[in-house]
N, C-alpha and C positions, 0 to 999 in steps of 0.2 A: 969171162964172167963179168957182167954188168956191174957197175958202179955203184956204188947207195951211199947217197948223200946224206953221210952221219949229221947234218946241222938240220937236215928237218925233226922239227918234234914229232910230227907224226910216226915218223921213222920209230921214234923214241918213244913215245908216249901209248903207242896204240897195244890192246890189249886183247881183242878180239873179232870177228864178225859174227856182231850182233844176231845181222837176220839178211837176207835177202830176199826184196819184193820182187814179187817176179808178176806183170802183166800179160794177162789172160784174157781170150774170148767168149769163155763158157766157165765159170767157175764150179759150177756142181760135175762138169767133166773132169775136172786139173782136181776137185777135192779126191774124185772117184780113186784116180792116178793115183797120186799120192799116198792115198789110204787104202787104197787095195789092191795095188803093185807094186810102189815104193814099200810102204809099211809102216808110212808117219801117221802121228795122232794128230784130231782138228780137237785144236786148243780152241782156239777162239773163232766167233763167227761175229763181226760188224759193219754195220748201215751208215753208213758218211751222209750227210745230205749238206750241200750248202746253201748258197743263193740261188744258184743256178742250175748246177750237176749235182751228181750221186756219182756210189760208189760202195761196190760191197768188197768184202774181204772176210780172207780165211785165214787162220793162222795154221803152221804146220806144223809137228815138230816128230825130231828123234833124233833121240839122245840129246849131246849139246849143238845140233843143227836147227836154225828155226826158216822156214820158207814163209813168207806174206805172199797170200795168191791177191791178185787185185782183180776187179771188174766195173767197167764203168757201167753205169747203168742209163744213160743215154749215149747218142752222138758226141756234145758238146762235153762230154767226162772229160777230166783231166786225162784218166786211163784209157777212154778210148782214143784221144787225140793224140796221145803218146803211142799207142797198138798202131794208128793209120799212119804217125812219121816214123815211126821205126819197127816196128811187128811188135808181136808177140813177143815175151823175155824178161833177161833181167831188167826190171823198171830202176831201181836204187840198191845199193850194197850201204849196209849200217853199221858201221867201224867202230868199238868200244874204242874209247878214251880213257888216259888217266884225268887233263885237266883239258876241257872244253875249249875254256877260254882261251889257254895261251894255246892249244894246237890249232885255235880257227886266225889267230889276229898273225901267227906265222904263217899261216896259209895266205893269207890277204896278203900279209907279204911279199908271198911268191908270184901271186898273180892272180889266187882263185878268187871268184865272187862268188860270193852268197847270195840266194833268192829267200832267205827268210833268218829273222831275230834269233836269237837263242830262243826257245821255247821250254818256260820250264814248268813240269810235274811233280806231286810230289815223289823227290824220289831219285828224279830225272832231269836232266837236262840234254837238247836238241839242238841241230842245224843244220842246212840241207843248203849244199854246193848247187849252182846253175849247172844246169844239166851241159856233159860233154856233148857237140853239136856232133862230132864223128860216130862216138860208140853211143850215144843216146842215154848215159847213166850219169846218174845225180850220186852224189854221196853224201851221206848221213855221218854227223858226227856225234854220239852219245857219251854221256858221261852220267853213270850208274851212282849216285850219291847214297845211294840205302841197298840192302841187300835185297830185297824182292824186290826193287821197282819196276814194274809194269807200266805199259802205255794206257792211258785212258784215253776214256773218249772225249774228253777235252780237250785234250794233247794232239789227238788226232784231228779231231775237228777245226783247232785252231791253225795247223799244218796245211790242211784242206781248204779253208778260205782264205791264207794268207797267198796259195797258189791261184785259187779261183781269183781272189781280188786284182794280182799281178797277172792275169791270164795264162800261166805257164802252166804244164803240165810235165 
């Protein structure tokens, strides 16, 4: 039986996952999947644009499962350069938190870097680990401050060119 190291907060503090983005080639085929063999509802549907790249997205859901389909929408996408270094997949896993702050500044601790600021919505607070170079997955760290809060599209936006500015995907 594997070991778990009760001194991470994450360990401690985490309370669910979120959502998993999952990066796609075809997004009106991955909605089709989803919605008419899986059996999830399309929540939401949004248009990223920044300097450079685009970027569309579905949201999925059923029950308490939520899936982000992504799709770049050129070459130079975040999502497509991410699809050409590692396929098609999971792009990031998004792990509720109790407290943001202290589960990110233990992780720095430990080793992990962060490629973006806390980002905060109403509502919400963000933070997305440098992508694992082996498995190719970023992790998301949220911390839910209001009962509804949602992602906007500012939250996302600013998400999107804090990646585009840093070139990463």
């Amino acid at each position: 039986m594997p070991t778990v190291n009760s001194s991470s907060l994450l360990s401690q503090l985490s309370k669910n996952i979120d959502h998993i983005a999952i990066a796609v080639n075809d997004l009106e085929k991955s909605i089709d999947f989803y919605q008419n063999v899986l059996g999830f509802t399309l929540f939401e549907r949004r248009e990223t644009v920044g300097k450079k790249t685009a970027m569309s997205s579905a949201v999925m859901r059923s029950g308490c499962i939520t899936f982000v389909l992504l799709q770049g929408r050129n070459p130079d996408s975040q999502v497509s350069k991410y699809i050409e270094q590692y396929g098609s997949g999971v792009q990031h896993i998004a792990i509720e938190v109790q407290s943001l702050v202290d589960v990110s500044e233990d992780l720095k601790q430990r080793g992990v870097e962060f490629c973006t600021d806390i980002i905060c919505s109403p509502g919400m607070k963000q933070i997305f680990s440098k992508r694992d170079p082996i498995s190719g997955i970023m992790i998301e760290l949220i911390e839910k401050t209001a009962a509804e809060a949602n992602f906007t599209d500012n939250s996302v936006q600013q998400l999107f060119e804090t990646l585009e500015e840093k070139d990463l995907f």
